[in-house]
ChimeraX commands (.cxc) that place a marker at each C-alpha (Angstrom):
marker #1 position -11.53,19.39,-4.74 radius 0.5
marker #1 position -9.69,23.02,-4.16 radius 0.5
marker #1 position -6.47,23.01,-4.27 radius 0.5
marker #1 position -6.73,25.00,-1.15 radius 0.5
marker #1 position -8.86,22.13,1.08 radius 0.5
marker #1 position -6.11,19.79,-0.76 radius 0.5
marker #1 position -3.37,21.79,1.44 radius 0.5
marker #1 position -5.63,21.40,4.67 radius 0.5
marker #1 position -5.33,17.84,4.31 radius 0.5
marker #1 position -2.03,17.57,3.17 radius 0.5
marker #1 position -1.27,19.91,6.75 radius 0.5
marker #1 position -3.32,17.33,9.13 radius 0.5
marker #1 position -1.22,13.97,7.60 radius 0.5
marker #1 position 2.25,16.18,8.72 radius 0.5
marker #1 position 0.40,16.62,11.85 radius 0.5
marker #1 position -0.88,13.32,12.12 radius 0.5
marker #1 position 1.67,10.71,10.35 radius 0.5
marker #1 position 3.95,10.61,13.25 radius 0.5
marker #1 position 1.08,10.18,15.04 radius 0.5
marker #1 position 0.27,6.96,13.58 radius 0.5
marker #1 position 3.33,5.61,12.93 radius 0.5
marker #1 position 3.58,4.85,17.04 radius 0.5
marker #1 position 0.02,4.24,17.03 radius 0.5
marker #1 position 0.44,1.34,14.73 radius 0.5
marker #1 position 3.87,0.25,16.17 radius 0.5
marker #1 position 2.18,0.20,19.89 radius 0.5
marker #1 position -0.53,-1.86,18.10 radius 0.5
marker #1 position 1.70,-4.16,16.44 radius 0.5
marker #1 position 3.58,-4.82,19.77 radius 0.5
marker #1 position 1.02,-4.93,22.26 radius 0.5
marker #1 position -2.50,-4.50,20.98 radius 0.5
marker #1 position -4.40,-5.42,17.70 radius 0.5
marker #1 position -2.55,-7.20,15.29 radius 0.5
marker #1 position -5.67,-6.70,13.15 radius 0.5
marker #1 position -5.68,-2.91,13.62 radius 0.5
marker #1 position -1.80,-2.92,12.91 radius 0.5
marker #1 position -2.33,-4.81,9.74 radius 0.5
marker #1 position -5.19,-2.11,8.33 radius 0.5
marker #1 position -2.43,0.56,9.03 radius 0.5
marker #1 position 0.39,-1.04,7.35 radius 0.5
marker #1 position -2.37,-1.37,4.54 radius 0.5
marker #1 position -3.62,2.31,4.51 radius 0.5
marker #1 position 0.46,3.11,3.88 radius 0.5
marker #1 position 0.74,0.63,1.27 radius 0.5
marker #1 position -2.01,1.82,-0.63 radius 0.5
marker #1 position -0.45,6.02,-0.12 radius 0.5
marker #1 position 2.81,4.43,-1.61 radius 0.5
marker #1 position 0.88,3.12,-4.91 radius 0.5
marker #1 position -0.80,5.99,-5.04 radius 0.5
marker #1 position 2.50,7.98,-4.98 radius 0.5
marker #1 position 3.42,6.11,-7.85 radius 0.5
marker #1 position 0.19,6.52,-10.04 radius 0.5
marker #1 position -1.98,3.55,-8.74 radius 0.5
marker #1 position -5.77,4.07,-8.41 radius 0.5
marker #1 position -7.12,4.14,-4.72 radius 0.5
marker #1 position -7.78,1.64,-2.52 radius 0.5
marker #1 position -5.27,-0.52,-4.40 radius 0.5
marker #1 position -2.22,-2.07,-3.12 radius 0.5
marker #1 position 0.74,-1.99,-4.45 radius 0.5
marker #1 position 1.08,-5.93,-4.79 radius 0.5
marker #1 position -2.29,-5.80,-6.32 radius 0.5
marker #1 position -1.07,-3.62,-8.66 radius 0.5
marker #1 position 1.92,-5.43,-9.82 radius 0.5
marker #1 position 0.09,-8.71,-9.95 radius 0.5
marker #1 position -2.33,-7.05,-12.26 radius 0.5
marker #1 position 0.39,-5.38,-14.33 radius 0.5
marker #1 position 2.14,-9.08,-14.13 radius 0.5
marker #1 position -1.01,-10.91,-16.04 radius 0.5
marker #1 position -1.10,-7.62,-18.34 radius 0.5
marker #1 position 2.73,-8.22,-19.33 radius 0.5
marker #1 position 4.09,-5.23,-18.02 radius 0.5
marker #1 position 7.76,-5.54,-17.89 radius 0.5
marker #1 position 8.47,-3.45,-14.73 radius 0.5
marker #1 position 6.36,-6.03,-12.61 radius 0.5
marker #1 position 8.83,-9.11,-13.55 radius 0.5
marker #1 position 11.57,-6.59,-11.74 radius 0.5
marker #1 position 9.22,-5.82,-8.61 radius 0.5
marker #1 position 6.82,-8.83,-8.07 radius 0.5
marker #1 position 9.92,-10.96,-7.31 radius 0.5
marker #1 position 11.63,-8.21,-4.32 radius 0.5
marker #1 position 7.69,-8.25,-3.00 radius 0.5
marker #1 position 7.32,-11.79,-2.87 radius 0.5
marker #1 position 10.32,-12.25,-1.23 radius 0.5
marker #1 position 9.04,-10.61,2.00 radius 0.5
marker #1 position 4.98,-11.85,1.51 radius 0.5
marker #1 position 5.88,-15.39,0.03 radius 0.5
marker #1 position 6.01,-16.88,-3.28 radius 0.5
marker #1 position 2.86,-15.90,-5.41 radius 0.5
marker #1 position 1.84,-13.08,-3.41 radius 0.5
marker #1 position 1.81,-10.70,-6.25 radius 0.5
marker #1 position -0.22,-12.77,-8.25 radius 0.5
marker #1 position -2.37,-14.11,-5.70 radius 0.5
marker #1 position -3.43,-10.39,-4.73 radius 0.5
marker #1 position -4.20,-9.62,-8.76 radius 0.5
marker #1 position -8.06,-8.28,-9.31 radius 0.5
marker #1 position -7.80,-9.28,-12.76 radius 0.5
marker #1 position -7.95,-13.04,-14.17 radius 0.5
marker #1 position -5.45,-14.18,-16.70 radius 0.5
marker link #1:1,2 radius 0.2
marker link #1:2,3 radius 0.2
marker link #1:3,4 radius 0.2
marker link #1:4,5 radius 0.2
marker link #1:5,6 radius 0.2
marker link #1:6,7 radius 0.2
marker link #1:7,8 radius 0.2
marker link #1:8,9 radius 0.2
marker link #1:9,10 radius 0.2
marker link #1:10,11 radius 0.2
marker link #1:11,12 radius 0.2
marker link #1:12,13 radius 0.2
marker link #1:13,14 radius 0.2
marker link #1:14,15 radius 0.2
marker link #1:15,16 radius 0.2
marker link #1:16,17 radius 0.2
marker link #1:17,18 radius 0.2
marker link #1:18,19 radius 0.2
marker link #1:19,20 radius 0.2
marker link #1:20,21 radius 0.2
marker link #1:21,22 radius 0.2
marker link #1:22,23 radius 0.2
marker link #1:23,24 radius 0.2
marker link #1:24,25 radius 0.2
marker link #1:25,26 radius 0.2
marker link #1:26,27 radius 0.2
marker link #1:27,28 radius 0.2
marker link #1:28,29 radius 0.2
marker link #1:29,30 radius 0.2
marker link #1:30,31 radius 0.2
marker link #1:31,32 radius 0.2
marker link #1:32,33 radius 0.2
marker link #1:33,34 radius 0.2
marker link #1:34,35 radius 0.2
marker link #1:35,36 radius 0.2
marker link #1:36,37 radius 0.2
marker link #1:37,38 radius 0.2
marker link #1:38,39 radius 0.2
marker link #1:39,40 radius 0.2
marker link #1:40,41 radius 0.2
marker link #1:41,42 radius 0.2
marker link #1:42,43 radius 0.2
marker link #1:43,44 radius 0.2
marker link #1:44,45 radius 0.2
marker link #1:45,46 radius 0.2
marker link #1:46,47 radius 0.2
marker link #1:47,48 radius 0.2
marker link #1:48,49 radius 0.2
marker link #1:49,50 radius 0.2
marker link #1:50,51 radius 0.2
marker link #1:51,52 radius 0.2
marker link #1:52,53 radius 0.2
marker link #1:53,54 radius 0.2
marker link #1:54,55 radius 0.2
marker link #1:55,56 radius 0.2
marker link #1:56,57 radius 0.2
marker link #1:57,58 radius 0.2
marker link #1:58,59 radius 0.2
marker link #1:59,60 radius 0.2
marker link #1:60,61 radius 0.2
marker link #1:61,62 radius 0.2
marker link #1:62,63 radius 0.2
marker link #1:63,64 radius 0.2
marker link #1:64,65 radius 0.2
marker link #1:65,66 radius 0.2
marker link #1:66,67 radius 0.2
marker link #1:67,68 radius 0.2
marker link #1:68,69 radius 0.2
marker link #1:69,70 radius 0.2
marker link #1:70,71 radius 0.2
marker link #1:71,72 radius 0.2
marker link #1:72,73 radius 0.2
marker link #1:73,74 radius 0.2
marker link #1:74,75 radius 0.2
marker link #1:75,76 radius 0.2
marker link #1:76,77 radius 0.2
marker link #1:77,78 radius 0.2
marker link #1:78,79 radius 0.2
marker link #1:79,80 radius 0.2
marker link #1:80,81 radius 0.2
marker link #1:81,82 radius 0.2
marker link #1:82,83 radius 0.2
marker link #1:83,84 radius 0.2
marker link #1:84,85 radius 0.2
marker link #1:85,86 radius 0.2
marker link #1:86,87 radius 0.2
marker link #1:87,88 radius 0.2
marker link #1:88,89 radius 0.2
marker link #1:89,90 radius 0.2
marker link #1:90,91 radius 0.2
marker link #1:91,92 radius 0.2
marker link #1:92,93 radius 0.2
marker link #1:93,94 radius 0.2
marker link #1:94,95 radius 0.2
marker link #1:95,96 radius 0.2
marker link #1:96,97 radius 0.2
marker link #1:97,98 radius 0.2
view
């Protein structure tokens, strides 16, 4: 892809992310819990992509499979993660088996 139609889309999310951002908060207070949920999952998997991750991938995903590969840096984050999701979240959402 240009680098060019890269700078379109990067213009419609500026347009668009605050956009969303009510959309999913109206959602998540008054309509579709379900649609909420696929939001707050579409921005999960733009932060791991931030960071490197591959697309489509959370970022618990990614530490759980960086957890069963022995990657130090997921002992640090898996525990601040599963704080909020519950114990074993990390792992649970791994793609990989041990």
């Amino acid at each position: 892809m240009s680098r060019l139609k890269l700078l379109f889309i990067w213009l419609l999310c500026v347009v668009f992310a605050p956009i969303l951002l009510v959309a999913m908060l109206g959602q998540a207070l008054f309509g579709s819990t379900s649609r909420a949920l696929s939001m707050a999952i579409a921005q999960d998997e733009c932060g791991n992509a931030l960071f490197g991750g591959a697309r489509n991938e959370t970022i618990s995903t990614r530490t759980g499979n960086a957890l069963i590969r022995g990657q130090r840096w997921a002992r640090i984050v898996a525990p601040v993660i599963d704080l909020f999701f519950g114990k074993g979240h990390c792992l649970s959402s791994a793609t990989i088996k041990k």
